[in-house]
DRENDO-1510 file (C-alpha; in Angstrom, 1 decimal, always signed):
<recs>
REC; n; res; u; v; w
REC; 1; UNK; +0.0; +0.0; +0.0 .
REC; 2; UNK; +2.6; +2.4; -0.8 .
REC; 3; UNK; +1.6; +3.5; -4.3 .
REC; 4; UNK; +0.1; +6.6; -4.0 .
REC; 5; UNK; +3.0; +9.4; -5.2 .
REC; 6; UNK; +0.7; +12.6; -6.2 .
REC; 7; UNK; +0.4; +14.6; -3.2 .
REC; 8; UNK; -3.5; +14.9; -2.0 .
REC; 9; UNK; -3.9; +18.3; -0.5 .
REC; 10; UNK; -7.5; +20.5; +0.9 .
REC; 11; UNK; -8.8; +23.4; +1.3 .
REC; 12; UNK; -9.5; +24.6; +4.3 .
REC; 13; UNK; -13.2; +25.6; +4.7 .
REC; 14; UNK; -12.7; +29.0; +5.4 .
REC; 15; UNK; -15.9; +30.4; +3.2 .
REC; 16; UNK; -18.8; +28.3; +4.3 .
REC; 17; UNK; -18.5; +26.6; +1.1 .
REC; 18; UNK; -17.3; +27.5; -2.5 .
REC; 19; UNK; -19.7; +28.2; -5.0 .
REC; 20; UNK; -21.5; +31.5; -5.5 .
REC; 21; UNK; -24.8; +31.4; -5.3 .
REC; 22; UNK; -25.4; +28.5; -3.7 .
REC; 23; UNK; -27.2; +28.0; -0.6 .
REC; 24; UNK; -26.6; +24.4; +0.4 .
REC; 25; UNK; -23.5; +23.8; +1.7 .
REC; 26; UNK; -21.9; +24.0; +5.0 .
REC; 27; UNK; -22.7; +26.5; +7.7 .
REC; 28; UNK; -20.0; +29.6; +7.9 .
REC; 29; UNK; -17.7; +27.7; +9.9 .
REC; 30; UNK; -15.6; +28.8; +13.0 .
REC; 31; UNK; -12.4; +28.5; +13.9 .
REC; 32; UNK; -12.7; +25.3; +15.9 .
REC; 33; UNK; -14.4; +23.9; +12.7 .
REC; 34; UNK; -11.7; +24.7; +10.3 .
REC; 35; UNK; -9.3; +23.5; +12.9 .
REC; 36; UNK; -11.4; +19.9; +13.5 .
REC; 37; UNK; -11.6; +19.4; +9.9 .
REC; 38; UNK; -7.2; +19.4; +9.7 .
REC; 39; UNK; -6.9; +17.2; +12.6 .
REC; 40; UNK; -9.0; +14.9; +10.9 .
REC; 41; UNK; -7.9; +15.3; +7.2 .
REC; 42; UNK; -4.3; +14.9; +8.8 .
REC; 43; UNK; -6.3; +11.4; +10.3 .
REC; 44; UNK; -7.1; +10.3; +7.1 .
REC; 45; UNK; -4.0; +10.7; +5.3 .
REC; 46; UNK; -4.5; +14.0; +3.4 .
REC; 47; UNK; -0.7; +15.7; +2.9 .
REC; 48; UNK; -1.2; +19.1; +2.9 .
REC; 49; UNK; -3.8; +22.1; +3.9 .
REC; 50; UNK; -4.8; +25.1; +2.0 .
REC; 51; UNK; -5.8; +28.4; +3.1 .
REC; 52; UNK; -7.5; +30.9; +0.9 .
REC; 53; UNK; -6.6; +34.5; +1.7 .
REC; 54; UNK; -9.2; +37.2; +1.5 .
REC; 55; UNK; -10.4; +40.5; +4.0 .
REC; 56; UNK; -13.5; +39.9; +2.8 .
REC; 57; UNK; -15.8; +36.7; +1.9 .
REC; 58; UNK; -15.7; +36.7; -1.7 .
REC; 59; UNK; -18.2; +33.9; -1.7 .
REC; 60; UNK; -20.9; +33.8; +0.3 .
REC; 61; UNK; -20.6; +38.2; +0.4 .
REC; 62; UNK; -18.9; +40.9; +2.0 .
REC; 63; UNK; -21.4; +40.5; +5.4 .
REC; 64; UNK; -20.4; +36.8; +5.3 .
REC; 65; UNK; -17.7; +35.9; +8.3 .
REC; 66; UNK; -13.8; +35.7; +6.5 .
REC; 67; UNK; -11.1; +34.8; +8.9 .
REC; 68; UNK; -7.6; +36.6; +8.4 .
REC; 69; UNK; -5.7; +33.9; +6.6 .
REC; 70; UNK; -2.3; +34.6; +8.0 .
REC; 71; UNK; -3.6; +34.0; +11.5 .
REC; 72; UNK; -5.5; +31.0; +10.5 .
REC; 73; UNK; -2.1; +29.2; +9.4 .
REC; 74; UNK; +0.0; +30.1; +12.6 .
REC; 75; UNK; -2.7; +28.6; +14.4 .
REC; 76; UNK; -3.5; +25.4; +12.5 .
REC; 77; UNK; +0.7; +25.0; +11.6 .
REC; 78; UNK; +0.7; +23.7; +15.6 .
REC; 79; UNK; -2.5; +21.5; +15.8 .
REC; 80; UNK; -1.4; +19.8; +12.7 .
REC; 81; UNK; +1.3; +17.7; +11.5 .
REC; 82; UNK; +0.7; +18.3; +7.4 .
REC; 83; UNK; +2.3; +20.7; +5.1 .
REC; 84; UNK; +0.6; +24.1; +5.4 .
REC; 85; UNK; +0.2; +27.2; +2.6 .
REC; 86; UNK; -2.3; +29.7; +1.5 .
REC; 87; UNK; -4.5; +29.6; -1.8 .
REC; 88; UNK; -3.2; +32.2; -2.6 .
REC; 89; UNK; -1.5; +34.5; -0.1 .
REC; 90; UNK; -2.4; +38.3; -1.8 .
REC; 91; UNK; +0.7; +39.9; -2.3 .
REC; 92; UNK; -1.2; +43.8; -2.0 .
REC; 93; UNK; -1.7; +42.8; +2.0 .
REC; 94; UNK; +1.8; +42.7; +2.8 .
REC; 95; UNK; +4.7; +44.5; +2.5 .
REC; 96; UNK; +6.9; +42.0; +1.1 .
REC; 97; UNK; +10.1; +42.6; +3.9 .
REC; 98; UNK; +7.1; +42.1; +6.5 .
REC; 99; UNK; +6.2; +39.1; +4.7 .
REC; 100; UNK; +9.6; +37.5; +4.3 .
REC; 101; UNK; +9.7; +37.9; +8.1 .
REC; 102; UNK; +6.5; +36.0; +8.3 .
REC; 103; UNK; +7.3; +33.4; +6.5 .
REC; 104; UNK; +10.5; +32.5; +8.4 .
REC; 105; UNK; +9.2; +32.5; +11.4 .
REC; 106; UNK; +6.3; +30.2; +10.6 .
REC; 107; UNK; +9.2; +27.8; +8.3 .
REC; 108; UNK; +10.9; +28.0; +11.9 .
REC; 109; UNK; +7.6; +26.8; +13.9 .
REC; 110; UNK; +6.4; +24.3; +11.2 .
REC; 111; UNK; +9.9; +23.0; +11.1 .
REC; 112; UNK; +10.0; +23.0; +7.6 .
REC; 113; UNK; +6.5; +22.2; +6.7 .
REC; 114; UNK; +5.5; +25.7; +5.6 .
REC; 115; UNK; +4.9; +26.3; +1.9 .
REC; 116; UNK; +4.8; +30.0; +0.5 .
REC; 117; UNK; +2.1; +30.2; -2.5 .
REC; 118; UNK; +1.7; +33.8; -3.7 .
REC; 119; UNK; -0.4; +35.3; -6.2 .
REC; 120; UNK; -1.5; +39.6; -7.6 .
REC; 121; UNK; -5.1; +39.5; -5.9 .
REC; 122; UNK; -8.2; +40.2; -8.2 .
REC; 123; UNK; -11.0; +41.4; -5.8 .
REC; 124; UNK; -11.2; +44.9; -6.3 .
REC; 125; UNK; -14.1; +45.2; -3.5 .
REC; 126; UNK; -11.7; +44.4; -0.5 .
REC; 127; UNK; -9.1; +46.2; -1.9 .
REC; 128; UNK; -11.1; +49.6; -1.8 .
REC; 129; UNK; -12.7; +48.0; +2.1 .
REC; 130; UNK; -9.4; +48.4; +3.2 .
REC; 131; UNK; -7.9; +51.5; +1.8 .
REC; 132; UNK; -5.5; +49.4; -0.3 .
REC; 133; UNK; -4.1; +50.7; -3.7 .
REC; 134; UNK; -5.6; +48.3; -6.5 .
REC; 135; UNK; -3.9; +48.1; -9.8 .
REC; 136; UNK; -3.8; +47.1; -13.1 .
REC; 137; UNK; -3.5; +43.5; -13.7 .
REC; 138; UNK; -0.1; +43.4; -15.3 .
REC; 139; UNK; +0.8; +46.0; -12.9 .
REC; 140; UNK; -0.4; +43.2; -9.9 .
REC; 141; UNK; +1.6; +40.9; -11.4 .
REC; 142; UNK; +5.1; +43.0; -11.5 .
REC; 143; UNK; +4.1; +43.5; -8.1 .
REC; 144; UNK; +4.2; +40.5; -7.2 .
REC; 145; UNK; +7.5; +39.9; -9.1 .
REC; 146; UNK; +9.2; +42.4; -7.1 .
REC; 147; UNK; +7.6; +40.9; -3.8 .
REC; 148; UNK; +9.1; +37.6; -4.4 .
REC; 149; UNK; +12.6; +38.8; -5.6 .
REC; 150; UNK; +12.4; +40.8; -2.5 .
REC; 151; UNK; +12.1; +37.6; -0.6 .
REC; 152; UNK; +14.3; +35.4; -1.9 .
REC; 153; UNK; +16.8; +38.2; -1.5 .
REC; 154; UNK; +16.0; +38.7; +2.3 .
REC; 155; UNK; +16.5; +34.9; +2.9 .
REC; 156; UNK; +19.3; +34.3; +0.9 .
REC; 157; UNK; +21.8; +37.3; +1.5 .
REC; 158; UNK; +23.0; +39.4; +4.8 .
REC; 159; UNK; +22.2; +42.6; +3.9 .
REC; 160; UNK; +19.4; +43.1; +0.9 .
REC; 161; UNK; +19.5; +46.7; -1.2 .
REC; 162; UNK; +17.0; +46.8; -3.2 .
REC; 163; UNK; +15.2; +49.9; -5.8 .
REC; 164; UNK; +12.4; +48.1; -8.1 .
REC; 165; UNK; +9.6; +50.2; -9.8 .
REC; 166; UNK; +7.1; +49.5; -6.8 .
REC; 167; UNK; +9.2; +48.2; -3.7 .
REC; 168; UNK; +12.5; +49.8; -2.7 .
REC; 169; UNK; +14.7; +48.3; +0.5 .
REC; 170; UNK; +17.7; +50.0; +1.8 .
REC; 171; UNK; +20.0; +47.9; +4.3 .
REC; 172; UNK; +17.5; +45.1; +4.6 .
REC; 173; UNK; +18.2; +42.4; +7.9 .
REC; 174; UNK; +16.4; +39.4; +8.0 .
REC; 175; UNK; +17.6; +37.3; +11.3 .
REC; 176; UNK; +17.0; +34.0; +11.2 .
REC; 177; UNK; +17.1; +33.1; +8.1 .
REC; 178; UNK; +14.5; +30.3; +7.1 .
REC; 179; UNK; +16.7; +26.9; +7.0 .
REC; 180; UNK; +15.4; +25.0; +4.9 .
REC; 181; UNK; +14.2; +28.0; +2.7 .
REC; 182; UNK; +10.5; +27.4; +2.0 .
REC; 183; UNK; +9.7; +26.7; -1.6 .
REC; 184; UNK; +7.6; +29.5; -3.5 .
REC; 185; UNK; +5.0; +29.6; -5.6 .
REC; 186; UNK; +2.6; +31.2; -7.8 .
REC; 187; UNK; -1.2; +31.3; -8.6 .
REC; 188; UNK; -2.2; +32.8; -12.0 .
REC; 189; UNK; -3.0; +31.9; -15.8 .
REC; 190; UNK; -2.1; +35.0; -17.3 .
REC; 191; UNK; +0.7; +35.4; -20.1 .
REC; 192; UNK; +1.9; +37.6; -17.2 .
REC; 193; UNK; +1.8; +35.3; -14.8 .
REC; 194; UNK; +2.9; +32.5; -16.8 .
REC; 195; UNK; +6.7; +34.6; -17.4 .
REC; 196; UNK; +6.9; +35.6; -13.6 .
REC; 197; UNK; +6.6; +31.5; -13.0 .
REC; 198; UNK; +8.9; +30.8; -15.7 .
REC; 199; UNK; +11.5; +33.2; -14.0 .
REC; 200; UNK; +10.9; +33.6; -10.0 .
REC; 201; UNK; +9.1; +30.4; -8.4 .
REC; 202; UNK; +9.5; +26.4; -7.4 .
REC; 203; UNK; +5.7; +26.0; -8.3 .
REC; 204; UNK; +2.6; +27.0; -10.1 .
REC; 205; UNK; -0.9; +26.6; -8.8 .
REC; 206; UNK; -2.8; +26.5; -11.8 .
REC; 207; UNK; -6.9; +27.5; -11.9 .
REC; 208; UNK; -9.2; +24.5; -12.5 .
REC; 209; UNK; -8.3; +23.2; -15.9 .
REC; 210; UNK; -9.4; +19.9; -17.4 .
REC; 211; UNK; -7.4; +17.1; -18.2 .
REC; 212; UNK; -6.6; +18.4; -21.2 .
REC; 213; UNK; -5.9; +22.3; -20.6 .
REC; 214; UNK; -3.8; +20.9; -18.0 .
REC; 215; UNK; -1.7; +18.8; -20.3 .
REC; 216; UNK; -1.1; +21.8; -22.5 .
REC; 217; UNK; -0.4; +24.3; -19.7 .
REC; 218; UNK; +2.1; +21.8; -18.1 .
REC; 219; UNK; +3.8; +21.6; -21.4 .
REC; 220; UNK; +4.3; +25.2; -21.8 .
REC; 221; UNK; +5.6; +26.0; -18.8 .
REC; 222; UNK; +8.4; +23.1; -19.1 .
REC; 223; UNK; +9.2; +25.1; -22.6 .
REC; 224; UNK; +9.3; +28.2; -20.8 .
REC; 225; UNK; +11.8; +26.9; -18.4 .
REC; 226; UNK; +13.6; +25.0; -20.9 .
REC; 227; UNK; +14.3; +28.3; -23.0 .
REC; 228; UNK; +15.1; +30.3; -19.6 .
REC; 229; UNK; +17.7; +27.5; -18.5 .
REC; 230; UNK; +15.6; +26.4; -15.4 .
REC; 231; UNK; +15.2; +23.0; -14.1 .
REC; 232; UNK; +11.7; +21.6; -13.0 .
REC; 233; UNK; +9.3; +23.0; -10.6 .
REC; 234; UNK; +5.9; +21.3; -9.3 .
REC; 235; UNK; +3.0; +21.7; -10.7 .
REC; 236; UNK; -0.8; +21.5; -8.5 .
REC; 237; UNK; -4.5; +21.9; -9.7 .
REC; 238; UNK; -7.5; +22.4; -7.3 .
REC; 239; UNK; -10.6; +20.6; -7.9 .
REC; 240; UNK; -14.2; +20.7; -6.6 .
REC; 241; UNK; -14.6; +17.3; -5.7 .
REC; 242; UNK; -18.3; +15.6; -5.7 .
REC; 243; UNK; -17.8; +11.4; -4.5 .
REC; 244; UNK; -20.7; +9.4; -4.1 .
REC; 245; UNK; -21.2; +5.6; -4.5 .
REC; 246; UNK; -21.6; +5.8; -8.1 .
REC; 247; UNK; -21.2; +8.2; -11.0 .
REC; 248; UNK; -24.3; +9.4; -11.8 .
REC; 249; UNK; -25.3; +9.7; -8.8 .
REC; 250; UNK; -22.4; +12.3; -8.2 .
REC; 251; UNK; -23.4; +13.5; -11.1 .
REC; 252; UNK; -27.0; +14.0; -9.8 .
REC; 253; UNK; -26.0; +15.6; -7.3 .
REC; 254; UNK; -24.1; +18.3; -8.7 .
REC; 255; UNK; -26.8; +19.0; -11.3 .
REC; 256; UNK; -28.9; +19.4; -8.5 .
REC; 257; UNK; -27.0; +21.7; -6.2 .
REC; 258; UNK; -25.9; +24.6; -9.0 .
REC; 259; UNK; -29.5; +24.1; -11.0 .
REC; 260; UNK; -26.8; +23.9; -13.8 .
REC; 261; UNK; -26.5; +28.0; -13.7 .
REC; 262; UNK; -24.8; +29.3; -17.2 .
REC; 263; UNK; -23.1; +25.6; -17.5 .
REC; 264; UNK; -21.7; +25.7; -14.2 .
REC; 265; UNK; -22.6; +21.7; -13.6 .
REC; 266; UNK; -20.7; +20.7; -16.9 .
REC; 267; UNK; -17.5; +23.1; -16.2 .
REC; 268; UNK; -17.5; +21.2; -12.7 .
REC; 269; UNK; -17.5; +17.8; -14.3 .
REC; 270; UNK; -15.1; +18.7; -17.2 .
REC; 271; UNK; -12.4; +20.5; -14.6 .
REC; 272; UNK; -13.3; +18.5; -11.1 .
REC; 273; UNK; -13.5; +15.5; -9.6 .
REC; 274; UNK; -17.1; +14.2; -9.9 .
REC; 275; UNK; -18.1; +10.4; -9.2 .
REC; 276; UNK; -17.3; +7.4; -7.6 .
REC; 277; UNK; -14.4; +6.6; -5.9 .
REC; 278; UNK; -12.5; +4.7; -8.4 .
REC; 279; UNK; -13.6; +7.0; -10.8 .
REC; 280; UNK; -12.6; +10.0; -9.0 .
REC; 281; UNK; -9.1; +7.7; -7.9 .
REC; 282; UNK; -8.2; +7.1; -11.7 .
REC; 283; UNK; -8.9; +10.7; -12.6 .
REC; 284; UNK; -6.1; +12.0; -10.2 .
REC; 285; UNK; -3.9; +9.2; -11.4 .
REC; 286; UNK; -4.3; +10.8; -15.1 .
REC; 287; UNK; -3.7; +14.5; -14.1 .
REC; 288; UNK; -0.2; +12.6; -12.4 .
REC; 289; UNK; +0.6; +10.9; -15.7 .
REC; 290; UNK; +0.1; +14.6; -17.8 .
REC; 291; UNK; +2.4; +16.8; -15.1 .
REC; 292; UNK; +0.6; +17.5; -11.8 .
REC; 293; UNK; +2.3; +17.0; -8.4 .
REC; 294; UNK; -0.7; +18.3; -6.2 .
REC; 295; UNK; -4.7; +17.5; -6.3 .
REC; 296; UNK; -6.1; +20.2; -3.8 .
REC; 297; UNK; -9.7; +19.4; -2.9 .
REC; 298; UNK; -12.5; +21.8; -2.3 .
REC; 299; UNK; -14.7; +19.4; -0.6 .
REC; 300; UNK; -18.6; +20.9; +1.0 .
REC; 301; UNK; -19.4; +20.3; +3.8 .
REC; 302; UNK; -15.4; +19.4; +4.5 .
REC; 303; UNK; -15.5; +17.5; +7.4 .
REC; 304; UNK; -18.4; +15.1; +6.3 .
REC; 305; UNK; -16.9; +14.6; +3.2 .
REC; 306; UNK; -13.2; +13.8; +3.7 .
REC; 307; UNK; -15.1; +10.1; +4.9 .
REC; 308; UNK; -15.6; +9.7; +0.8 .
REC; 309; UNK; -12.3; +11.3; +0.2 .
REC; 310; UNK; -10.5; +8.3; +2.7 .
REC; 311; UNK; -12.0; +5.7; +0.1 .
REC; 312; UNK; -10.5; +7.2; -2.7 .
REC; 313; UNK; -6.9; +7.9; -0.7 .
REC; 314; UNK; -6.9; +4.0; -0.1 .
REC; 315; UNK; -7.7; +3.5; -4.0 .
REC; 316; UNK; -4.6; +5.5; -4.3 .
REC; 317; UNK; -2.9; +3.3; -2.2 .
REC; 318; UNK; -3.4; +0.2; -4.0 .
REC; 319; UNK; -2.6; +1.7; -7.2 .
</recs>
């Protein structure tokens, strides 16, 4: 039982569910929820858990609870055992010497289980909540670029100088240094994006793609990097995942809970993980055979859930 190589990873439930518009999912959790659904998806198996970061609820609405995301992750990095990282940290929220800092001391506490995913933000609500600037999208995205040179810099060097277009640093002292350095990574799908992966991070979180799109975006990238002289980085996916005993009962049930708004039901089944357990099993082992590393599951309601999610784990197992 030791087959299972592609890393399984969740998101934490952070939202009270992740579909817009639809009502029947879980309740808007609380801390002590999120925190009992990582002990037990650590229980089960699961490798890693996912934190989406946002100041306000950019699913259920801006009067919906949203716990700070940062603060969720120091807390859940010391009642777990399991890799721990956001989906996707915003890089606007943080200065990125402040969030350097962060990030070592957490890669210090999770003794090397911390993972830093980054990405240029894209709700322009929160942004004006909270007085932030919000930019252009290529201009995010250079943002972001300067962030994470930034970071690497702090980490890697005594004394970091530093004048970019956005983000200067003069002198900068970052004591200890994270040792191991946490990998980095990158959320986006733009032709922006795309280059700042190419040139910056260790991995890309992709958005939900189907098996297909992911083939083709895996390929590019490894082009990208071959023309740049860069070796391989990981590559992870999420997924809205739907298990029941059968498939079209999963498939039912999907129908079912989005009343198949402007194709939603199909654009779940073509990009998710929708059916039984083998089914679902052999679709994660074909996104492994075109490129991906990590599976990250957006499971409603979480906790209930991760029961159907153990089946397919021990599929995974076998196979």
């Amino acid at each position: 039982m030791v087959a299972k190589t592609i890393k399984i990873g969740i998101y934490l439930p952070v939202y009270g569910g992740w579909l817009r518009g639809v009502e029947e999912e879980e309740n808007l959790p609380t801390y002590d929820y999120v925190k009992k659904v990582a002990i037990e998806a650590e229980k089960i198996g699961i490798d890693s858990l996912w934190i989406p970061d946002h100041l306000l609820n950019p699913i259920k609405g801006e009067r919906s609870p949203c716990p700070e995301a940062w603060t969720v992750a120091a807390a859940i990095v010391e009642a777990t055992d399991r890799i721990i990282s956001h989906t996707t940290l915003c890089e606007a929220f943080r200065y990125p010497a402040v969030l350097a800092k962060q990030a070592a001391t957490l890669a210090e506490i999770s003794k090397g289980r911390f993972l830093l995913s980054i990405g240029a933000g894209w709700f322009r609500r929160e942004y004006e909540a909270y007085g932030l600037p919000f930019y252009e999208h290529n201009d995010r995205v250079d943002r972001a670029r300067e962030a994470i040179q930034i970071i690497k810099k702090l980490w890697e060097e005594d004394e970091v100088t530093y004048k970019g277009k956005y983000y200067s640093i003069k002198g900068g002292i970052l004591e200890p240094k994270p040792d191991p350095r946490p990998p980095i990574w990158y959320a986006g799908m733009s032709e922006a994006s795309r280059n700042l992966v190419a040139d910056e991070v260790d991995g890309w979180l992709m958005g939900r793609c189907s098996v297909e799109e992911v083939r083709k975006n895996v390929e590019d990238m490894k082009e990208r990097l071959r023309k740049r002289g860069r070796g391989r980085i990981e590559f992870a996916i999420p997924a809205f995942t739907f298990i029941r005993e059968t498939d079209e009962e999963a498939r039912r049930y999907v129908v079912r809970l989005v009343r198949d708004k402007r194709g939603l039901a199909k654009r779940i089944m073509d990009t998710g993980l929708v059916g039984s357990p083998e089914t679902v099993a052999k679709r994660i082992r074909l996104l492994e055979r075109v490129g991906i590393d990590h599976v990250l599951l957006q499971l409603t309601p979480t906790l209930k859930e991760l029961q159907r999610v153990n089946e397919v784990l021990n599929i995974l197992r076998k196979t």
